[in-house]
gemmi code that builds the backbone of each chain (N, CA, C; Angstrom):
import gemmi

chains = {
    "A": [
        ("UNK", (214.957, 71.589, 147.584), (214.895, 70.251, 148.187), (214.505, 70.417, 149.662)),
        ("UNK", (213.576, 69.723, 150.060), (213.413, 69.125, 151.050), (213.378, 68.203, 151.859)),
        ("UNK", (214.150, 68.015, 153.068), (214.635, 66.460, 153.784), (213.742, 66.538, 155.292)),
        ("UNK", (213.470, 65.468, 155.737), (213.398, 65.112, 157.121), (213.276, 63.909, 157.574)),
        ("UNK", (213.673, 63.378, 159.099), (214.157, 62.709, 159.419), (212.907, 61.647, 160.072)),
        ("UNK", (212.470, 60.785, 159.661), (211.131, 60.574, 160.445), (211.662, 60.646, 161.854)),
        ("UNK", (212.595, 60.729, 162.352), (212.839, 60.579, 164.093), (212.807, 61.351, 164.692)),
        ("UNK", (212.775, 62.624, 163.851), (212.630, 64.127, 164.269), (211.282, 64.738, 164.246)),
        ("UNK", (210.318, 64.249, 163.695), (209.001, 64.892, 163.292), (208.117, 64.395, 164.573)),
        ("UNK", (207.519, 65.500, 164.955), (206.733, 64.994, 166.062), (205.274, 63.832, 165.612)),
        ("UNK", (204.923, 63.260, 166.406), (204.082, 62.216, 166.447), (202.587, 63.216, 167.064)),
        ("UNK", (201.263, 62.431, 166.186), (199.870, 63.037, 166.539), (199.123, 61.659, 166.951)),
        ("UNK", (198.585, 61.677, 167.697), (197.896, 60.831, 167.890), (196.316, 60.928, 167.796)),
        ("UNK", (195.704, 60.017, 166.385), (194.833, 60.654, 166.019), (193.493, 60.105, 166.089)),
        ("UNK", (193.805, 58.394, 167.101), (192.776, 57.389, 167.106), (193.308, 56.550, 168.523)),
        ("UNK", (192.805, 55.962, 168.768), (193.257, 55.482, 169.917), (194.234, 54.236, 169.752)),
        ("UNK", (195.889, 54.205, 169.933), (196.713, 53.159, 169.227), (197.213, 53.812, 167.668)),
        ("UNK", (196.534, 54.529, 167.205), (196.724, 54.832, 166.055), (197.309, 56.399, 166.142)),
        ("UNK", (199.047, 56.833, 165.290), (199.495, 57.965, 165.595), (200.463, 58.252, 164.018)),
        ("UNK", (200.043, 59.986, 163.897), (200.706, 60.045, 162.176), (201.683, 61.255, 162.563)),
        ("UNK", (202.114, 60.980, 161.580), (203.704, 61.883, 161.332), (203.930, 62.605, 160.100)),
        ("UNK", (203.809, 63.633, 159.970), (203.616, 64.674, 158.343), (204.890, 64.854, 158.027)),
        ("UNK", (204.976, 64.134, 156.799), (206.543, 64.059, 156.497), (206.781, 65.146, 155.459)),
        ("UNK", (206.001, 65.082, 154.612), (206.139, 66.051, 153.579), (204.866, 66.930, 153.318)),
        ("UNK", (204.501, 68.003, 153.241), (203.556, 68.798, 153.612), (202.854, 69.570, 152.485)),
        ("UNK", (202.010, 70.249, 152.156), (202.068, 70.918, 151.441), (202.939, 72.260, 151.843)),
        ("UNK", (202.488, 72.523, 153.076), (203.394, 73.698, 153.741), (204.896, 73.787, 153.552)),
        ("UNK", (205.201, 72.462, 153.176), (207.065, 72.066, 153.081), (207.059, 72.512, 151.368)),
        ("UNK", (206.144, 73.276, 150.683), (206.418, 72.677, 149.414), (205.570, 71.886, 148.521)),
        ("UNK", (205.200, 71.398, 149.055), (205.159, 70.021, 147.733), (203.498, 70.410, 147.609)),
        ("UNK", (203.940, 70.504, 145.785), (202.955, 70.829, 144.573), (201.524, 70.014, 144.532)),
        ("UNK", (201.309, 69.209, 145.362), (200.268, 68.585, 144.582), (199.972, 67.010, 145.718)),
        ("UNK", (201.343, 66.208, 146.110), (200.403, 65.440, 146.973), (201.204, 65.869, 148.514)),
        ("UNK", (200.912, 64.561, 149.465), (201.648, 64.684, 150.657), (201.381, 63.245, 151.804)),
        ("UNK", (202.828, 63.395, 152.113), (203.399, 61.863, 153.260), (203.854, 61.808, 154.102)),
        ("UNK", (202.749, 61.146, 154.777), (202.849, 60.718, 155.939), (203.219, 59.455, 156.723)),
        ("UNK", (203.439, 59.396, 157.751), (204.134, 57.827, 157.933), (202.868, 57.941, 159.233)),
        ("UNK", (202.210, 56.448, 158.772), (200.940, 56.087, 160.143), (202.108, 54.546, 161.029)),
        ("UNK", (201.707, 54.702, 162.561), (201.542, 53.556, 163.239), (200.374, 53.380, 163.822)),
        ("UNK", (200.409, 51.689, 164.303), (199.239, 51.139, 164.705), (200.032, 50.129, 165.539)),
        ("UNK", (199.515, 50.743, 166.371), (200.244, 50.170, 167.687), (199.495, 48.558, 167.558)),
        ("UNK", (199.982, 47.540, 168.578), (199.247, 45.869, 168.386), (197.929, 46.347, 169.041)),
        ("UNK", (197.461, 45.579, 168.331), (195.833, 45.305, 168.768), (194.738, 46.401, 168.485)),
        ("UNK", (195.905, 47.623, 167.339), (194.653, 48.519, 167.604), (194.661, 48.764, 165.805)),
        ("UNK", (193.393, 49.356, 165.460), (192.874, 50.176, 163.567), (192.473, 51.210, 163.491)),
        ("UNK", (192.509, 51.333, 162.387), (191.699, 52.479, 162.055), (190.403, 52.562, 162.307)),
        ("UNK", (190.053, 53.645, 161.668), (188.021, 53.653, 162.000), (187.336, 52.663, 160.482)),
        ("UNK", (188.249, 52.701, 159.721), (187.508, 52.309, 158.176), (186.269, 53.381, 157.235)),
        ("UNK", (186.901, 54.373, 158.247), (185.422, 55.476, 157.321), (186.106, 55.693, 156.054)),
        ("UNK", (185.560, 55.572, 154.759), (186.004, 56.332, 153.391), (186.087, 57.495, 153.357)),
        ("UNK", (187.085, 58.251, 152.503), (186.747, 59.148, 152.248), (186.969, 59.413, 150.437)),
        ("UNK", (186.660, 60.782, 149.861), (186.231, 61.169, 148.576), (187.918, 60.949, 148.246)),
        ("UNK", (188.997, 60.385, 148.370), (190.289, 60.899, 147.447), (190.830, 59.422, 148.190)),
        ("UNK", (192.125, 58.831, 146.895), (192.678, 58.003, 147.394), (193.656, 58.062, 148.087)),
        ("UNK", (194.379, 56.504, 148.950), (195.562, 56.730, 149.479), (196.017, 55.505, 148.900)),
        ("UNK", (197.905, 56.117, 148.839), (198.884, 54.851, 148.653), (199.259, 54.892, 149.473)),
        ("UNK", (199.655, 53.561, 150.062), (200.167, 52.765, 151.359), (201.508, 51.618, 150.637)),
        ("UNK", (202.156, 52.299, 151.383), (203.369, 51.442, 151.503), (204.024, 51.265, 152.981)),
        ("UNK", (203.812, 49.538, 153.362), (204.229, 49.211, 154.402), (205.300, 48.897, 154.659)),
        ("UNK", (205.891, 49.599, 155.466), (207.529, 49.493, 156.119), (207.895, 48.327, 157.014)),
        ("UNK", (206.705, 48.442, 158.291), (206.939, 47.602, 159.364), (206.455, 46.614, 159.663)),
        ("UNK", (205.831, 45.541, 160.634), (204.685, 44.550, 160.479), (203.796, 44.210, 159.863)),
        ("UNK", (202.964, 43.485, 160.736), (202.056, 42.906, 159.812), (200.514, 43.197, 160.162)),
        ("UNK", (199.715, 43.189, 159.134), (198.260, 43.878, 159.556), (197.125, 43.191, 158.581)),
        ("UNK", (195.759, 43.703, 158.347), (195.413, 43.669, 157.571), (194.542, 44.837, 157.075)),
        ("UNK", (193.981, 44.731, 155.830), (193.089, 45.901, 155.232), (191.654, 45.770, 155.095)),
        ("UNK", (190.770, 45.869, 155.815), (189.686, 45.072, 155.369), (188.709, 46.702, 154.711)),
        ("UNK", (188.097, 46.225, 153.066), (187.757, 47.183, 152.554), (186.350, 46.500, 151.638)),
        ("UNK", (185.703, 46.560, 151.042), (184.679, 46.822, 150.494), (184.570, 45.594, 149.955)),
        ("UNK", (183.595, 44.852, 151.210), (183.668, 42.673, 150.506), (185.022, 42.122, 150.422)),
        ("UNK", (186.196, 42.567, 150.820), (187.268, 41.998, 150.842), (188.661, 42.503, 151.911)),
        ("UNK", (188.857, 41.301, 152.582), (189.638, 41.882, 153.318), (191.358, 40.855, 153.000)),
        ("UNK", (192.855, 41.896, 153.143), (193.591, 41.472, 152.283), (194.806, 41.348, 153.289)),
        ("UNK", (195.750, 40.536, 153.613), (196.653, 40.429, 154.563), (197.968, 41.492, 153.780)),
        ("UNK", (198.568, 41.938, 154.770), (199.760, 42.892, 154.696), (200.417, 42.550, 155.296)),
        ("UNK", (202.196, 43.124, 154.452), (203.119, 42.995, 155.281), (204.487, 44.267, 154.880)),
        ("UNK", (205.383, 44.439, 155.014), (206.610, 45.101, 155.115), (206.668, 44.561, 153.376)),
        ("UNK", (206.857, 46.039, 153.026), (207.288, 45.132, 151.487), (205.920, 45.732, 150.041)),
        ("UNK", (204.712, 45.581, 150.869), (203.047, 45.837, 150.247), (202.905, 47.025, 149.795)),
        ("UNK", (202.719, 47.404, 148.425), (201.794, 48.562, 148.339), (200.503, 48.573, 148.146)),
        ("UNK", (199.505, 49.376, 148.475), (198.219, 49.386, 148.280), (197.531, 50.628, 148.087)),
        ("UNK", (196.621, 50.598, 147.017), (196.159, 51.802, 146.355), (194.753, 51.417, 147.161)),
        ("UNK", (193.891, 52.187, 147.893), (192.560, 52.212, 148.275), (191.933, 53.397, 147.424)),
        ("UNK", (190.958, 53.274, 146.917), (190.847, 54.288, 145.877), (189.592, 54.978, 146.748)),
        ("UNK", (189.507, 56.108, 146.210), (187.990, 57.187, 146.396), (186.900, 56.625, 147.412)),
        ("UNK", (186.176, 56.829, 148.226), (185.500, 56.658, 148.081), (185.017, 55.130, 148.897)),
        ("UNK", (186.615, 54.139, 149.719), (186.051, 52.621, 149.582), (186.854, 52.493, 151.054)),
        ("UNK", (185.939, 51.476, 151.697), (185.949, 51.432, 153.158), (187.215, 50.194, 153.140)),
        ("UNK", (188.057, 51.243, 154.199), (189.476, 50.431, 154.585), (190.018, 50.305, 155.706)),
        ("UNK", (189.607, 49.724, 156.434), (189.721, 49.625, 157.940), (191.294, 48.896, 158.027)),
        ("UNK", (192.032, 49.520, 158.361), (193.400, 49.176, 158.429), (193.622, 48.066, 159.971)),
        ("UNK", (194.312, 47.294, 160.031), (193.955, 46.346, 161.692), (195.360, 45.707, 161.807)),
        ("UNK", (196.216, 45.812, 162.890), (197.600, 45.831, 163.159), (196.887, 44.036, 163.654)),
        ("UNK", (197.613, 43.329, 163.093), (197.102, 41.907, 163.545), (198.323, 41.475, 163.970)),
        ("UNK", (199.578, 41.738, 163.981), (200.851, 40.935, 164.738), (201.264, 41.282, 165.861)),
        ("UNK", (202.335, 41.175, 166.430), (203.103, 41.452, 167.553), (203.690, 43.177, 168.066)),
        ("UNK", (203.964, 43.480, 166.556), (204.855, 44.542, 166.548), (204.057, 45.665, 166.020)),
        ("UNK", (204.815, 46.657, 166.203), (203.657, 47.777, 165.512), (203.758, 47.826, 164.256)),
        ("UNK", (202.266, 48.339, 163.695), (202.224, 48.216, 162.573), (202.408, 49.814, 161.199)),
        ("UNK", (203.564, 49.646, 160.808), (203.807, 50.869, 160.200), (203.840, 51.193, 158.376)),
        ("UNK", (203.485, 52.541, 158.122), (203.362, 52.722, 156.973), (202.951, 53.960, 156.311)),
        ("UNK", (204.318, 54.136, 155.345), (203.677, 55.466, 154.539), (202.351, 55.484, 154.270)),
        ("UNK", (201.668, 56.469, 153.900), (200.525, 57.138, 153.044), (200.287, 58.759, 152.474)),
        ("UNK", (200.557, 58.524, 151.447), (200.311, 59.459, 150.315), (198.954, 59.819, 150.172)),
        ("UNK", (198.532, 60.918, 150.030), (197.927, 61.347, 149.682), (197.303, 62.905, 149.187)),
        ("UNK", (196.519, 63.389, 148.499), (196.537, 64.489, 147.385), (196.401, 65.869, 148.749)),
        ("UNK", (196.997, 66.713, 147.978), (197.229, 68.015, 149.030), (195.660, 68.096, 149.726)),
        ("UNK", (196.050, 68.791, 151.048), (194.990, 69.116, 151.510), (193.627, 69.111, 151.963)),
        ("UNK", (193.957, 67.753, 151.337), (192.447, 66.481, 152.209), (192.485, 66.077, 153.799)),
        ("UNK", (193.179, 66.154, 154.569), (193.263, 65.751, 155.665), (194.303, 67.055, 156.624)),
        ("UNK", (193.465, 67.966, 156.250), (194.210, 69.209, 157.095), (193.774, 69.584, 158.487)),
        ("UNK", (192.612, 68.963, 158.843), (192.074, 68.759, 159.960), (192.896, 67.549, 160.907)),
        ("UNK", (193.656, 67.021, 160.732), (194.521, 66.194, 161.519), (196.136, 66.233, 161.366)),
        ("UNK", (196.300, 67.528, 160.991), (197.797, 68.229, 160.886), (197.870, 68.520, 162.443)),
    ],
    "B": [
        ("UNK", (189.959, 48.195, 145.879), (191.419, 47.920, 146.833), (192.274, 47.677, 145.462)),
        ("UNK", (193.649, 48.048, 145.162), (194.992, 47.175, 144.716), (195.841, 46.820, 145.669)),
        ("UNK", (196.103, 45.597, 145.418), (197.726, 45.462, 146.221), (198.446, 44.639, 145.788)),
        ("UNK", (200.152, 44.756, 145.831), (201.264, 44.146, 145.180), (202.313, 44.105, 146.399)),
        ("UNK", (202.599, 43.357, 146.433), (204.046, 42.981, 147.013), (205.117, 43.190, 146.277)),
        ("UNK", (205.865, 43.764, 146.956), (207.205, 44.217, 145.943), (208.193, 43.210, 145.315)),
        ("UNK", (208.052, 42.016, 145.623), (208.499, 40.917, 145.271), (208.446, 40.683, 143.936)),
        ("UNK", (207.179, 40.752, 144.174), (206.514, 40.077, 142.588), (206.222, 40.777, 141.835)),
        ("UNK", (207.290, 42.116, 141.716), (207.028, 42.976, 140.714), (208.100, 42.817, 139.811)),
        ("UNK", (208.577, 42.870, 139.109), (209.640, 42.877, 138.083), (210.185, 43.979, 137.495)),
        ("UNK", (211.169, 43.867, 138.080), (211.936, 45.154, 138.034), (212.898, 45.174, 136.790)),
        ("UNK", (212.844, 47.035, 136.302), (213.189, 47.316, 135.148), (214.940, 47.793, 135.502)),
        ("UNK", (215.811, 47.676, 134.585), (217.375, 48.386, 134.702), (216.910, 49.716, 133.824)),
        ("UNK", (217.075, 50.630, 134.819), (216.703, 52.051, 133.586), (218.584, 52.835, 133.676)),
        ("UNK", (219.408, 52.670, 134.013), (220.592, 53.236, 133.960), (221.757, 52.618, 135.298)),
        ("UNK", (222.731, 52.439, 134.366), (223.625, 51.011, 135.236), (223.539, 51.423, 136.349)),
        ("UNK", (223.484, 50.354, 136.891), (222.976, 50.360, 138.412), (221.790, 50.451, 138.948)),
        ("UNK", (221.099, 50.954, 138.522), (219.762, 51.350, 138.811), (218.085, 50.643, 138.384)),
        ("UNK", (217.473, 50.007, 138.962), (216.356, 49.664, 138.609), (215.278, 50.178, 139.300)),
        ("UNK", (213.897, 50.236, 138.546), (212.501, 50.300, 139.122), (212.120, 49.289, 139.297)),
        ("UNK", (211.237, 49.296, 140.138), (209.448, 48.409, 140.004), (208.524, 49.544, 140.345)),
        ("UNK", (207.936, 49.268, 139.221), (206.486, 50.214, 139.171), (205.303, 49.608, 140.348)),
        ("UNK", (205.104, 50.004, 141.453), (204.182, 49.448, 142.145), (202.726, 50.065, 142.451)),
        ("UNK", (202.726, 50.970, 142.012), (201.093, 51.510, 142.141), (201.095, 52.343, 140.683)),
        ("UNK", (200.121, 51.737, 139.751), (201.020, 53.118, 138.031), (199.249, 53.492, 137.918)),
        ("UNK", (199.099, 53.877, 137.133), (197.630, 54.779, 137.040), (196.930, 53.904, 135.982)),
        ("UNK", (197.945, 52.798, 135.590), (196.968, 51.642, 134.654), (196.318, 50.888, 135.698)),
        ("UNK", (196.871, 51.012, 137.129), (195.987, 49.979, 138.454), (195.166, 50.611, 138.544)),
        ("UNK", (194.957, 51.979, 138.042), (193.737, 52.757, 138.939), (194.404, 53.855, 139.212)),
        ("UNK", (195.610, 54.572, 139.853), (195.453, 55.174, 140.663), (195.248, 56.585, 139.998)),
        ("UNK", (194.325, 57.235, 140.631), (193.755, 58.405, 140.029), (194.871, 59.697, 139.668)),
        ("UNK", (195.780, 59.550, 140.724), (196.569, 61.001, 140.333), (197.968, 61.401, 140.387)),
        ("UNK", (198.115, 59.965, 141.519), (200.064, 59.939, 141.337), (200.395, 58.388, 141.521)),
        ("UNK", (201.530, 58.618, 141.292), (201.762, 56.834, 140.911), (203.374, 56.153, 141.920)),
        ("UNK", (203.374, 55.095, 142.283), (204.253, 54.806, 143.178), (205.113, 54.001, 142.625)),
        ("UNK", (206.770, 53.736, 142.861), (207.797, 53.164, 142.331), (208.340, 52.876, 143.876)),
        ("UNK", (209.316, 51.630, 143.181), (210.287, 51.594, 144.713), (211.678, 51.660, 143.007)),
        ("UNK", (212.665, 52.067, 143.704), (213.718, 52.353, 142.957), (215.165, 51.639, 144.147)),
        ("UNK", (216.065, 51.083, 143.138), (217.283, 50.649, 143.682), (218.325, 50.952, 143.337)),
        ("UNK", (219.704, 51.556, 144.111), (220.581, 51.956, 143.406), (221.608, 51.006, 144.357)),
        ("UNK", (222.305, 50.556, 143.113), (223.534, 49.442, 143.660), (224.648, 49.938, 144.174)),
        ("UNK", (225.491, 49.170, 144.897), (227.121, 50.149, 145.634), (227.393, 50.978, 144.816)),
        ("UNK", (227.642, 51.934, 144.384), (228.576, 52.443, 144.118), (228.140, 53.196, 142.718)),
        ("UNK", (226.871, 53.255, 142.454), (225.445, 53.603, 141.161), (225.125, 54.952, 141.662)),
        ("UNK", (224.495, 55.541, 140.892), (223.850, 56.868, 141.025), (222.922, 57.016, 139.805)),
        ("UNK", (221.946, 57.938, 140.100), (221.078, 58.441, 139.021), (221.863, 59.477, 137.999)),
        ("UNK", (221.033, 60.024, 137.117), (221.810, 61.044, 136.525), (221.579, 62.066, 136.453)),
        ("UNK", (220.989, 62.260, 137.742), (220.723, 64.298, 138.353), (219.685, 64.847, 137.538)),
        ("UNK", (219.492, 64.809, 136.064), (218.695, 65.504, 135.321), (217.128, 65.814, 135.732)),
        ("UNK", (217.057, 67.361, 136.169), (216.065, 67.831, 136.342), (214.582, 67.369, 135.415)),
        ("UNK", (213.540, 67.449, 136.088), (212.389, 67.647, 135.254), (211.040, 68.078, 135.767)),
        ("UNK", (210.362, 68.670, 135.472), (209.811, 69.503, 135.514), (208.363, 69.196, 136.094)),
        ("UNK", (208.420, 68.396, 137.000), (207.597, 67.547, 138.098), (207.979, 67.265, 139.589)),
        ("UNK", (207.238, 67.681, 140.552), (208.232, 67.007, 142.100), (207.881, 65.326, 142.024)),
        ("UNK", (209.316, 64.687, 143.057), (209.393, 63.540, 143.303), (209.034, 63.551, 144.889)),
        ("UNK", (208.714, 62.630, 145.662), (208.675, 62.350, 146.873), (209.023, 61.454, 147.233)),
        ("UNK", (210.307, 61.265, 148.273), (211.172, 59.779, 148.511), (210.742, 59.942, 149.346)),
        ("UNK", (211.050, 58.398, 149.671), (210.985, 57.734, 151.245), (212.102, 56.724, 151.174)),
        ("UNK", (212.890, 56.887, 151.922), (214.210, 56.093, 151.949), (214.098, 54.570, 152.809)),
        ("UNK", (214.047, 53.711, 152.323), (213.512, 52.120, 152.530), (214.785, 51.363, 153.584)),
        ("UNK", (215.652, 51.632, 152.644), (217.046, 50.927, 153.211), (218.377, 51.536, 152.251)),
        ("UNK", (219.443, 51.161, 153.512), (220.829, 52.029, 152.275), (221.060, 53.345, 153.424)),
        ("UNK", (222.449, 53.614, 152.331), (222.854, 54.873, 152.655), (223.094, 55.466, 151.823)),
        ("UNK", (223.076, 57.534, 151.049), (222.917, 57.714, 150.335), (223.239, 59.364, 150.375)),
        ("UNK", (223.405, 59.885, 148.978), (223.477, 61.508, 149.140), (223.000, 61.841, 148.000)),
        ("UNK", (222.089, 62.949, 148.226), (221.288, 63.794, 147.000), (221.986, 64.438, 146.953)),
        ("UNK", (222.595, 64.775, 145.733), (223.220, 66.606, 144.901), (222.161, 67.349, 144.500)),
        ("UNK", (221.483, 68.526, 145.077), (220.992, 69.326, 144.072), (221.308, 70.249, 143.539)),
        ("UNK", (220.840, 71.685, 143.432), (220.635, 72.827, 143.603), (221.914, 73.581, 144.600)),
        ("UNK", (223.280, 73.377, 144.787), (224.219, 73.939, 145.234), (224.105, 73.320, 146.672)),
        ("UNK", (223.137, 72.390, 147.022), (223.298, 71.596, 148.385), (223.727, 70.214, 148.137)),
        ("UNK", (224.403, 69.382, 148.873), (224.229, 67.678, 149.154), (223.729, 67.720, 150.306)),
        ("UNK", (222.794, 66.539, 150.216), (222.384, 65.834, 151.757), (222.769, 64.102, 151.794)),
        ("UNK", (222.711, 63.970, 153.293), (223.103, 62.872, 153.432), (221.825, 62.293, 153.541)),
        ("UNK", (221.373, 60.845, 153.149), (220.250, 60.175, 153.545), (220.346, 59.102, 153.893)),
        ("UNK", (219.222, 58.226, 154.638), (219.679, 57.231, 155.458), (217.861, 56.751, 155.452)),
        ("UNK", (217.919, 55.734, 155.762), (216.688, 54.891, 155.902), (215.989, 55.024, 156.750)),
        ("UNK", (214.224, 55.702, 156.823), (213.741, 56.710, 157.496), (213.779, 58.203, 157.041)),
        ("UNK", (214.367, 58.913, 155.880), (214.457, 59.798, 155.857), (213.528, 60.157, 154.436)),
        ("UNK", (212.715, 61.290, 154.152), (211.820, 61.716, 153.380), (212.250, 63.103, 152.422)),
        ("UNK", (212.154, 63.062, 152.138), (212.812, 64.462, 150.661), (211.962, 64.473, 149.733)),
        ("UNK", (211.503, 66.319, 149.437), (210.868, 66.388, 148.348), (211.862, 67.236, 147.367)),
        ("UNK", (211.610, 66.544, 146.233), (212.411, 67.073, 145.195), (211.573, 68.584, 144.324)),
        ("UNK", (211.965, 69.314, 144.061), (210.483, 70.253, 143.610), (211.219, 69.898, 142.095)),
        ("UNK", (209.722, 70.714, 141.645), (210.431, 70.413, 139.816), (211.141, 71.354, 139.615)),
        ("UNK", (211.861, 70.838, 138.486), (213.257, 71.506, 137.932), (214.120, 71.441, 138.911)),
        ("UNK", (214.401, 70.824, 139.562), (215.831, 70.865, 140.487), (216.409, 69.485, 140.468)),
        ("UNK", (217.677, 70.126, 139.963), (218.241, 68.856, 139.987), (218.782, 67.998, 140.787)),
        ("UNK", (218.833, 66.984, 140.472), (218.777, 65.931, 141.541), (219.933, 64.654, 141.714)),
        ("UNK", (221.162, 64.409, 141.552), (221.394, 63.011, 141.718), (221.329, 62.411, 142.848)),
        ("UNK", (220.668, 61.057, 142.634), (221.098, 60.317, 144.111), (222.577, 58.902, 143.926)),
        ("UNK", (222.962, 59.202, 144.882), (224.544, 58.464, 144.815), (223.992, 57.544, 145.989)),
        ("UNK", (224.304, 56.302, 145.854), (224.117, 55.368, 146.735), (226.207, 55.437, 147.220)),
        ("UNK", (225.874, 56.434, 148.894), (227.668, 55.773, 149.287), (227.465, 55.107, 150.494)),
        ("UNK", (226.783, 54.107, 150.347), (227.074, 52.518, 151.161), (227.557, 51.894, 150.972)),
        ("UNK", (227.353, 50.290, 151.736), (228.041, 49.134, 151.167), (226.847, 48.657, 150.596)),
        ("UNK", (225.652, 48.954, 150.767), (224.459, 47.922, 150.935), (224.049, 48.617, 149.131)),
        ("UNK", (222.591, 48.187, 149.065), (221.651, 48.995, 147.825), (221.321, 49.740, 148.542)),
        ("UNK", (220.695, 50.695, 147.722), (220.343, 52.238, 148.751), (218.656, 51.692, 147.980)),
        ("UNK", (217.572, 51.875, 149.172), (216.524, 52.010, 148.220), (215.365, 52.598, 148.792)),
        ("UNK", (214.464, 53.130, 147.836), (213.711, 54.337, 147.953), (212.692, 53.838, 147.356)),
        ("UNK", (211.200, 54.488, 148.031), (209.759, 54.922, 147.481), (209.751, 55.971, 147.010)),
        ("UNK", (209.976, 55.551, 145.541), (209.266, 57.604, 144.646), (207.997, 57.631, 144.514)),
        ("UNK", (207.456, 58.906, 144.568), (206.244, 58.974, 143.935), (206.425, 60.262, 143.062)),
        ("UNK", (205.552, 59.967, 141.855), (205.700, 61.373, 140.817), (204.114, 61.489, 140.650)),
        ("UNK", (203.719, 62.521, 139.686), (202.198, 62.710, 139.164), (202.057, 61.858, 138.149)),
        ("UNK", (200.888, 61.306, 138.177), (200.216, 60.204, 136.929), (200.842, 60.504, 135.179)),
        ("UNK", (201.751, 59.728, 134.769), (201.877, 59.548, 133.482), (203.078, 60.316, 133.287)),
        ("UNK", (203.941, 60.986, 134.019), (205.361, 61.808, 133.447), (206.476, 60.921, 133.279)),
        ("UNK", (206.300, 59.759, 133.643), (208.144, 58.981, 133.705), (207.107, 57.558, 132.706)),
        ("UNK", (206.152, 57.401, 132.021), (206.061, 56.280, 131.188), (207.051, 55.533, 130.204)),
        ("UNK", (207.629, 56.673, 130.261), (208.584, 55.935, 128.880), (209.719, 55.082, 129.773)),
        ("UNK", (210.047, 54.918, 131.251), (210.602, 53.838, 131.953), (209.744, 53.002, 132.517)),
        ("UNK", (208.691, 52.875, 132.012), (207.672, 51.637, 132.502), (207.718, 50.719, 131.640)),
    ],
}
model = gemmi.Model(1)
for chain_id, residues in chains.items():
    chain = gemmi.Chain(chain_id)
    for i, (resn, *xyz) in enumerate(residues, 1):
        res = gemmi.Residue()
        res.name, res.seqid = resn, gemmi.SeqId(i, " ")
        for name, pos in zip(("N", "CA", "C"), xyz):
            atom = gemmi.Atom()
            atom.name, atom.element = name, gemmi.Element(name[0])
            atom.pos, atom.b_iso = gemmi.Position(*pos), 0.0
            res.add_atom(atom)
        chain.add_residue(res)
    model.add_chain(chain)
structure = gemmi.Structure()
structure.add_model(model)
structure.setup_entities()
């Protein structure tokens, strides 16, 4: 078993407003995927570039939206969302507060921002 | 894109005390692991039994303790644990509140509680 504390894990900042936290790693272990917790500070998103593997998003904190491929979808605390392979998801902190949220995704796709 | 609000999912009783909602399952799409939020009521627990897949929590809300493998931990909301396979596992909700958690497992191993 492996535990950690999100309050303990250091913070990356990997976009401007935008900062991730490697909760579970492959390095920790784990077989096959791995989670991370993203914020988005107010007023700021992601880039929306796709990439080849999906992510699940489950939002913890505020409110945002997703804007992805001809459709863009309001979020809140509570939301899961599967963006699959491949499909443009520009994540956008649209409320007051920051905007927070797991994301899962398959080992070793995003080892360049560990 | 998928997305669900956890609201409007309908949640299953898989062992007293305890319910799912299946919120991301691989019939939405998702290519390779699949997302649950799980609830355990005052004073409920799972029933430890190992299997032969890792889990990945994310602790939502609640207070709580995993038994595994000759350790307990305490957990608390904010906190992340990977379960590896074969280790066993109970989670004991010892709050006042529901203890509740984001699992994720690999595509298609826990169907028979969907």
């Amino acid at each position: 078993m492996y535990a950690v504390k999100t309050n303990s894990v250091q913070k990356k900042v990997i976009h401007p407003g935008v900062s991730i936290k490697w909760l579970i790693k492959r390095e920790d272990g784990a077989p096959s995927f791995e989670m991370r917790l993203l914020v988005i500070e107010k007023g700021g998103s992601t880039t929306g570039r796709p990439h080849p593997f999906e992510h699940e998003v489950f939002v913890t904190a505020g409110k945002g939206k997703i804007a992805g491929d001809g459709e863009t979808i309001a979020v809140t605390a509570g939301d899961a969302i599967l963006i699959n392979p491949n499909e443009k998801h520009q994540i956008i902190n649209s409320g007051d507060e920051p905007l927070e949220f797991i994301c899962i995704i398959p080992n070793g796709k995003e080892d360049r921002i560990k």
